[in-house]
C-alpha positions as CSV (number, residue, x, y, z in Angstrom):
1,X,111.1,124.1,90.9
2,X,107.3,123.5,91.3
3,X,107.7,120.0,92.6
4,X,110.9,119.0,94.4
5,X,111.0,118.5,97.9
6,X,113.9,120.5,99.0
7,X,112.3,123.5,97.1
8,X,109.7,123.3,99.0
9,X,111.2,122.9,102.2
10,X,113.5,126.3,101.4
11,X,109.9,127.8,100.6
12,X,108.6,126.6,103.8
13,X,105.9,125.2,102.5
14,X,107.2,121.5,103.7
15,X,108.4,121.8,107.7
16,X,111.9,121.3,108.9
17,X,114.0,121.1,111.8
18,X,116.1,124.2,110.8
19,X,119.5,123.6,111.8
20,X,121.2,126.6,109.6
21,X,120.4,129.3,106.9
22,X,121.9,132.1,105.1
23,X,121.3,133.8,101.4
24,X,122.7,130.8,99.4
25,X,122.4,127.7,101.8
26,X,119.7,126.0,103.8
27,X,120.7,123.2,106.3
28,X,118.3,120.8,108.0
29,X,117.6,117.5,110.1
30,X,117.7,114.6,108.1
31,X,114.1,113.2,108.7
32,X,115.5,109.5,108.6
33,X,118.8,109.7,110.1
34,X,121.8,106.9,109.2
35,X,123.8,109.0,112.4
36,X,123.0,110.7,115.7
37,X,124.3,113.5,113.4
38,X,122.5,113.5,110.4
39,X,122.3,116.9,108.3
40,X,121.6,118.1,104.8
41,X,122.9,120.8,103.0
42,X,121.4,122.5,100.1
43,X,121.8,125.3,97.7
44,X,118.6,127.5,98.0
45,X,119.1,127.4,94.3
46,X,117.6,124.3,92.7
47,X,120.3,122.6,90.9
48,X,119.5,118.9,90.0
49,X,122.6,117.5,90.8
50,X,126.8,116.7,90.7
51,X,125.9,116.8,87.0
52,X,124.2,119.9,87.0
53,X,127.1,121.6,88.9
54,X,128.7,122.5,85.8
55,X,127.2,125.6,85.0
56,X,127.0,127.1,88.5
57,X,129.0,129.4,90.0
58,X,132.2,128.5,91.6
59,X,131.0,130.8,94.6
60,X,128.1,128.8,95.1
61,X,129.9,125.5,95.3
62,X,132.4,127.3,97.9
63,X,129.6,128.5,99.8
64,X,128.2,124.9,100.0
65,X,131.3,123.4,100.9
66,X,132.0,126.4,103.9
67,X,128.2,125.9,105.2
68,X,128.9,122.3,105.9
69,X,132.1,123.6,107.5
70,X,130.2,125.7,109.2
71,X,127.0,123.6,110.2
72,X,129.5,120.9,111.7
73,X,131.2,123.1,114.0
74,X,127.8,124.6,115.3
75,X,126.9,120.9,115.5
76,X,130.2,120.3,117.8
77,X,131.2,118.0,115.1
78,X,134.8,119.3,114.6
79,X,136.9,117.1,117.3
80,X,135.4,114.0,116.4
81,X,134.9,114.2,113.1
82,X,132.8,113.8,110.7
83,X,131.7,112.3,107.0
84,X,130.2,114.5,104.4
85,X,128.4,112.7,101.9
86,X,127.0,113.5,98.4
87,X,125.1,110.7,96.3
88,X,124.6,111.1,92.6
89,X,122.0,109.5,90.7
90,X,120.0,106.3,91.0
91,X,122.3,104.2,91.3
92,X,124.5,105.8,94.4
93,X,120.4,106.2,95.9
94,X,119.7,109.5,95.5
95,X,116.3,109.9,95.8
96,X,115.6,113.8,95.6
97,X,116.9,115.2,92.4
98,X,118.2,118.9,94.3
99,X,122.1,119.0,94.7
100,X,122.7,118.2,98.8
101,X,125.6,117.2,101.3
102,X,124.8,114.5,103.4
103,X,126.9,115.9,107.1
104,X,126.7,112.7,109.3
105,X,128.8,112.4,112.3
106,X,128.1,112.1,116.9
107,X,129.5,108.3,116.6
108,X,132.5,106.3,115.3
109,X,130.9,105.7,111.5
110,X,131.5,102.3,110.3
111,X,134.4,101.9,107.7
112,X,131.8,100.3,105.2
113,X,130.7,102.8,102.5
114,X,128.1,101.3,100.5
Protein backbone atom coordinates (compact mmCIF):
# COMPACT_ATOMS: atom_id res chain seq x y z
CA UNK A 1 0.00 0.00 0.00
CA UNK A 2 1.21 3.38 -1.46
CA UNK A 3 0.88 5.18 1.77
CA UNK A 4 1.19 3.32 5.04
CA UNK A 5 4.03 3.62 7.12
CA UNK A 6 4.93 0.12 7.88
CA UNK A 7 4.84 -0.48 4.06
CA UNK A 8 7.22 1.74 3.61
CA UNK A 9 9.46 0.82 6.21
CA UNK A 10 9.41 -3.07 4.83
CA UNK A 11 10.31 -1.17 1.44
CA UNK A 12 13.02 0.63 3.02
CA UNK A 13 12.11 3.58 1.93
CA UNK A 14 11.41 4.81 5.72
CA UNK A 15 14.64 3.83 8.06
CA UNK A 16 14.59 1.33 10.91
CA UNK A 17 16.45 -0.13 13.54
CA UNK A 18 16.21 -3.67 12.06
CA UNK A 19 15.89 -6.01 14.85
CA UNK A 20 14.61 -9.19 12.70
CA UNK A 21 13.48 -10.29 9.12
CA UNK A 22 12.54 -13.27 7.17
CA UNK A 23 10.08 -13.92 3.91
CA UNK A 24 6.77 -13.13 5.79
CA UNK A 25 7.83 -10.92 8.97
CA UNK A 26 9.68 -7.72 9.54
CA UNK A 27 10.58 -6.81 13.21
CA UNK A 28 11.81 -3.34 14.28
CA UNK A 29 12.58 -0.78 17.21
CA UNK A 30 9.68 0.95 18.33
CA UNK A 31 10.68 4.68 17.58
CA UNK A 32 8.87 5.78 20.87
CA UNK A 33 9.29 3.12 23.25
CA UNK A 34 6.65 2.51 26.43
CA UNK A 35 9.67 -0.32 27.51
CA UNK A 36 13.44 -0.70 27.51
CA UNK A 37 12.11 -3.50 25.19
CA UNK A 38 9.96 -2.16 22.80
CA UNK A 39 9.49 -4.09 19.38
CA UNK A 40 7.07 -4.37 16.55
CA UNK A 41 6.12 -7.09 14.54
CA UNK A 42 4.61 -6.98 11.08
CA UNK A 43 3.42 -9.07 8.28
CA UNK A 44 5.49 -7.91 5.17
CA UNK A 45 2.00 -8.29 3.80
CA UNK A 46 -0.20 -5.27 4.31
CA UNK A 47 -3.13 -6.30 6.15
CA UNK A 48 -5.12 -3.44 7.90
CA UNK A 49 -5.83 -5.02 10.86
CA UNK A 50 -7.40 -7.79 13.64
CA UNK A 51 -10.37 -7.17 11.37
CA UNK A 52 -8.70 -7.77 8.34
CA UNK A 53 -7.17 -11.14 9.62
CA UNK A 54 -10.02 -12.97 8.40
CA UNK A 55 -9.17 -13.69 5.04
CA UNK A 56 -5.46 -14.36 5.59
CA UNK A 57 -3.76 -17.35 5.85
CA UNK A 58 -3.63 -19.28 8.93
CA UNK A 59 0.26 -19.79 8.12
CA UNK A 60 0.72 -16.21 8.07
CA UNK A 61 -0.87 -15.60 11.55
CA UNK A 62 1.39 -18.65 12.85
CA UNK A 63 4.28 -17.14 11.41
CA UNK A 64 3.52 -13.83 13.15
CA UNK A 65 2.90 -15.27 16.39
CA UNK A 66 6.46 -17.63 16.05
CA UNK A 67 8.52 -14.37 14.96
CA UNK A 68 7.51 -12.64 18.17
CA UNK A 69 8.59 -15.94 19.81
CA UNK A 70 11.43 -15.78 18.11
CA UNK A 71 12.39 -11.88 18.18
CA UNK A 72 11.91 -12.17 22.21
CA UNK A 73 14.36 -14.79 22.68
CA UNK A 74 17.01 -13.04 20.34
CA UNK A 75 16.07 -10.08 22.60
CA UNK A 76 16.97 -12.28 25.87
CA UNK A 77 13.33 -11.69 26.72
CA UNK A 78 12.45 -15.33 27.53
CA UNK A 79 13.39 -15.56 31.45
CA UNK A 80 11.88 -12.46 32.43
CA UNK A 81 9.15 -12.28 30.39
CA UNK A 82 7.54 -10.37 28.39
CA UNK A 83 3.92 -8.70 27.09
CA UNK A 84 2.88 -8.91 23.51
CA UNK A 85 0.51 -6.39 22.58
CA UNK A 86 -1.82 -5.84 19.60
CA UNK A 87 -4.28 -2.64 19.48
CA UNK A 88 -7.22 -2.55 17.18
CA UNK A 89 -8.80 0.38 16.00
CA UNK A 90 -9.15 3.95 17.28
CA UNK A 91 -10.32 3.49 20.11
CA UNK A 92 -7.60 0.81 21.61
CA UNK A 93 -5.00 3.78 19.89
CA UNK A 94 -3.92 2.29 17.00
CA UNK A 95 -2.52 4.72 15.00
CA UNK A 96 -1.05 2.90 11.80
CA UNK A 97 -3.70 0.97 10.05
CA UNK A 98 -1.00 -2.35 9.13
CA UNK A 99 -1.67 -5.43 11.40
CA UNK A 100 1.50 -5.40 14.21
CA UNK A 101 2.46 -7.03 17.64
CA UNK A 102 3.54 -4.60 20.10
CA UNK A 103 6.70 -7.10 22.05
CA UNK A 104 7.52 -4.93 25.20
CA UNK A 105 9.46 -6.39 27.96
CA UNK A 106 13.58 -5.54 29.96
CA UNK A 107 11.53 -4.37 33.17
CA UNK A 108 8.77 -5.46 35.59
CA UNK A 109 5.58 -3.88 33.34
CA UNK A 110 3.06 -2.27 35.46
CA UNK A 111 -0.16 -4.38 36.03
CA UNK A 112 -2.23 -1.35 34.61
CA UNK A 113 -3.32 -2.08 30.96
CA UNK A 114 -4.92 0.88 29.66
Amino acid sequence: MNDCLFCKIISGEIPSKKIYEDDLTYAFADIAPQAPVHILVIPKKHVTGWSAVMGESDELLAHLMRTAAIVAKQEGLEETGYRIVSNCGPDARQTVPHFHLHILGGKELSEKMA
